[in-house]
Phi, psi and omega in degrees: 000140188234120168294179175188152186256317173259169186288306180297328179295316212285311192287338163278337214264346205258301180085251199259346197284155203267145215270132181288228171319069187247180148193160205269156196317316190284333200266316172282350111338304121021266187279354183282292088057260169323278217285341205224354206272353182262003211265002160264032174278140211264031152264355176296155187207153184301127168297173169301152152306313184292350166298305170304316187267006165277325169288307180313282211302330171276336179269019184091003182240135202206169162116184187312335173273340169277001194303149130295106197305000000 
């Protein structure tokens, strides 16, 4: 994972290679957030894969890079 302050940095930081994933600091908060805020709760238990790709899908994030293997 990589920061970037821009859309522009990120395309200098890249040059010619083609830009994977990005998304912004409020979104990986979020997704940090969904995925990580219960697990020191003391009922907690490992969600499903369909569960985890069910966090994505609710916050937007979707297409080949959000697939879950």
């Amino acid at each position: 994972m990589n920061l970037f302050r821009s859309e522009e940095h990120i395309a200098h930081w890249l040059g010619e290679r083609p830009p994977g994933a990005t998304i912004t600091v409020t979104k990986l908060s979020e997704l940090a957030h969904a995925w990580w805020g219960d697990r020191v709760a003391p009922d907690w238990r490992p969600r499903t894969r369909e569960q985890n790709a069910g966090i994505l899908a609710e916050l937007g994030l979707t297409g080949p890079f959000w697939q879950l293997p």
